[in-house]
C-alpha positions in Angstrom: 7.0 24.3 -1.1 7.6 21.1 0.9 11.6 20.3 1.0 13.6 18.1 2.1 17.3 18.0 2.6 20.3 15.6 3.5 24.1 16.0 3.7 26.4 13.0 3.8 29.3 14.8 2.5 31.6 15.2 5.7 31.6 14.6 9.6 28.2 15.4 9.8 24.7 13.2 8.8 21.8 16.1 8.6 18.5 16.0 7.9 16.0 19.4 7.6 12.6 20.2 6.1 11.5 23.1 5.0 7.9 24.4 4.8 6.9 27.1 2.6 10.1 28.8 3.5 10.6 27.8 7.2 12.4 25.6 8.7 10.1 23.1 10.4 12.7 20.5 11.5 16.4 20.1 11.7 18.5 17.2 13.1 22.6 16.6 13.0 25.0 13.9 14.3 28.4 13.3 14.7 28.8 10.2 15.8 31.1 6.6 15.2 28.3 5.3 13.5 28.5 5.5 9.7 26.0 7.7 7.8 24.1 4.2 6.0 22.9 3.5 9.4 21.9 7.1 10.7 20.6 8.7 7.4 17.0 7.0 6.7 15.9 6.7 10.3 16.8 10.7 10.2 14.9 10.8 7.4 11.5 8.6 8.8 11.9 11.1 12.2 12.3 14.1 10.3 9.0 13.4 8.6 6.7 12.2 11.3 8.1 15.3 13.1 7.0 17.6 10.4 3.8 15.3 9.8 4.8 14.6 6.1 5.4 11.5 3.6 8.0 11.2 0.8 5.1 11.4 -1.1 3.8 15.1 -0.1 7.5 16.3 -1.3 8.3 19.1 -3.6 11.7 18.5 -3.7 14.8 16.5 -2.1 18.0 18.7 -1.5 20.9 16.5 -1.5 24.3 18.1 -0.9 26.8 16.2 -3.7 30.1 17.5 -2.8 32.9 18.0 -2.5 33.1 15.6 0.4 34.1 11.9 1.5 33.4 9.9 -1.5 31.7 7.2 0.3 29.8 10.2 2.2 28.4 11.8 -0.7 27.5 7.9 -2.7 25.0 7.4 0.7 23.5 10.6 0.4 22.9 10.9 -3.8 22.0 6.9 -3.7 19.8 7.8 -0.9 18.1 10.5 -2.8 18.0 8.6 -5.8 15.2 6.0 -3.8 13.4 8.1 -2.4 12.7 10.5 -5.3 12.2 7.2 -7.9 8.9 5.9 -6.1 7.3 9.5 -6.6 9.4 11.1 -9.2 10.1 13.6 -7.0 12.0 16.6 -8.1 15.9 16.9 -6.8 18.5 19.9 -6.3 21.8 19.4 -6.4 23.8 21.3 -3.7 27.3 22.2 -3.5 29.2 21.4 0.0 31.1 24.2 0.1 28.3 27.3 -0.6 26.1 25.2 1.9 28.9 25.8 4.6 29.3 29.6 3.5 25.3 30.0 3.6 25.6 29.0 7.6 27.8 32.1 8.2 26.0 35.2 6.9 27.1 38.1 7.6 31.0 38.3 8.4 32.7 41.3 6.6 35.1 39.4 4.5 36.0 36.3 2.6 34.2 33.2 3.7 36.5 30.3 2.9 35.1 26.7 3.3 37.7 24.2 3.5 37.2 20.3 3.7 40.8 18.3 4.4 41.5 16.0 1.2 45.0 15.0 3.6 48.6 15.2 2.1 48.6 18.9 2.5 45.4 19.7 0.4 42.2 21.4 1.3 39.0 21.0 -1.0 38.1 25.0 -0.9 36.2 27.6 -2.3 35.8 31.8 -1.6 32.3 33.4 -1.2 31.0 37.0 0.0 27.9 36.7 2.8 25.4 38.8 3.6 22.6 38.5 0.7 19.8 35.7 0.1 23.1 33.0 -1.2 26.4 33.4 -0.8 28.7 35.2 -3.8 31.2 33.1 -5.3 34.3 34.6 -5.4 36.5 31.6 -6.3 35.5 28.0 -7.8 35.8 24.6 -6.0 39.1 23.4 -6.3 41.7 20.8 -4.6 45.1 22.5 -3.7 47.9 22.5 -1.4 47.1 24.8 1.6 50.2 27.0 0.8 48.6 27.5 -3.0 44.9 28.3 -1.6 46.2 30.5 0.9 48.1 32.3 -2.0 44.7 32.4 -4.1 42.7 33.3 -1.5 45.2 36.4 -0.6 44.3 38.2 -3.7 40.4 38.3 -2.7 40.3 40.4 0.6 41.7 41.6 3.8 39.9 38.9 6.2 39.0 35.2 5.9 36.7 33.4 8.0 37.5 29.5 7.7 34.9 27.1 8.2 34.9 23.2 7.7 36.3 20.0 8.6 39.7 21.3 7.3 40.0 24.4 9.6 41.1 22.5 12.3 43.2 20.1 10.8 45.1 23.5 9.4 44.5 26.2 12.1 48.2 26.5 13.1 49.1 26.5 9.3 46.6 29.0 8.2 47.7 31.4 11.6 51.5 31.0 10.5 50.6 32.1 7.0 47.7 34.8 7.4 48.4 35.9 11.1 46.1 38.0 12.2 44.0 38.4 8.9 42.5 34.4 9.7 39.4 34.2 11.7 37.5 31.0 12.6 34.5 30.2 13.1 32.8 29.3 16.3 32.6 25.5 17.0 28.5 25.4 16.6 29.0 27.4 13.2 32.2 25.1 12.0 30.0 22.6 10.4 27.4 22.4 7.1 24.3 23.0 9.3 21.3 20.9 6.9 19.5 23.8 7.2 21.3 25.6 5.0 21.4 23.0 2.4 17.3 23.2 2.9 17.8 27.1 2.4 19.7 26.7 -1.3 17.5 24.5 -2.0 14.4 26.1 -1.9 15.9 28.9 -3.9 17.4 26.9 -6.8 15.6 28.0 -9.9 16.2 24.8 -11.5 15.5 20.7 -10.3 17.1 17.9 -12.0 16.0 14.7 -12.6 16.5 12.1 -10.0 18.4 9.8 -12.5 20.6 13.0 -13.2 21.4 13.4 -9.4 25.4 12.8 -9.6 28.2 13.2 -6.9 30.6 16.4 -7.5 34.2 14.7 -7.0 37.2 17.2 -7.4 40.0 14.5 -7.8 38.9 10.8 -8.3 38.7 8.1 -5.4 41.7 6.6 -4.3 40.6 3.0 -5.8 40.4 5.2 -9.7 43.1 6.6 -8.4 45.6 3.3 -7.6 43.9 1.6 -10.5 45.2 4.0 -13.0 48.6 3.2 -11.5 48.5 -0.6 -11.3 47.4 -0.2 -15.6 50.6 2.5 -15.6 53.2 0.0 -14.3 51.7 -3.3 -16.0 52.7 -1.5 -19.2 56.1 -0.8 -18.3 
């Protein structure tokens, strides 16, 4: 299987191919410049590298969220190209399992956590250890308090990983103490790889036209419009 795979969704713009179940190339930035300009240059580098055209393709991975809303539009519109001009097949890959996949291993709950800001974390509870990680809790938006408070029901230990872990260290030490563990700086981030790695094993491929983003809570724009329409009617 020759695989491609891009994440958009957060900080980081990542590309990685994998080849017959290896990783043959992996690149990541974080950088000022927005993901639209880094992500098909990524792309064209990541395939010379690996001596392979959109066209030689099994698959595209694309990660779809949860994650910046404009983040995760680059990366599914992205996708969306390149798969049209071969019909290429494409796996959807959640944000959050991607970040548990990097950080195999630990003896506890993994908890992912991407900031949403005012108080809430985008978050999710997996196990480690086997070929994907076990979901232990769904994808949800919630105040930190009220994922701490799910999240305490599932283990002993939590190993927080993410762009929201630290935004909410202090919180997370005031309100788990010594039961919060985080991760090391080069295993904070969705490594590409990992997105690569679930999406080599997905059993199923969608449809390019099918490819969607995964939003938790709408954008801010659906968001204020809805309450523009509330307070004309009043």
């Amino acid at each position: 299987m020759k695989l491609l795979a891009i994440d958009t969704s957060g900080p980081v713009c990542g590309v990685a191919i994998l080849v017959n179940g290896a990783i043959v190339y992996e690149a990541a930035t974080i950088n000022k410049m927005t993901h639209s300009v880094n992500l098909l240059p990524m792309i064209d580098t990541a395939c010379q590298a690996a001596g392979l055209t959109i066209a030689q393709l099994d698959r595209i991975a694309c990660v779809v969220g949860p994650g910046s809303f404009t983040g995760v539009r680059i990366g599914v519109s992205t996708v969306k190209g390149l798969a049209h001009a071969h019909n290429t097949a494409c796996v959807a890959v959640d944000a959050l399992e991607a970040m548990a996949a990097g950080v195999g291993g630990f003896e506890g709950v993994v908890c992912p956590i991407q900031d949403a800001r005012a108080g809430q974390v985008y978050g999710a509870a997996f196990h480690t250890g086997g070929a994907r990680p076990q979901r232990l809790m769904e994808d949800i938006p919630l105040k930190l308090e009220l994922f701490v408070e799910r999240i305490s029901q599932l283990g002993e230990r939590f190993l927080f990983v993410g762009d929201g872990m630290p935004v909410h260290r202090a919180k997370l030490q005031q309100l788990l103490g010594e039961r919060a563990v985080f991760a090391q700086p080069q295993l904070a981030f969705l490594r590409p790889a990992s997105v690569a790695h679930l999406g080599a094993l997905a059993e199923e491929t969608v449809d390019y036209r099918d490819l969607a983003p995964l939003y938790l809570r709408a954008p801010n724009a659906a968001m204020n419009r809805k309450l523009m329409e509330a307070a004309a009617h009043e």
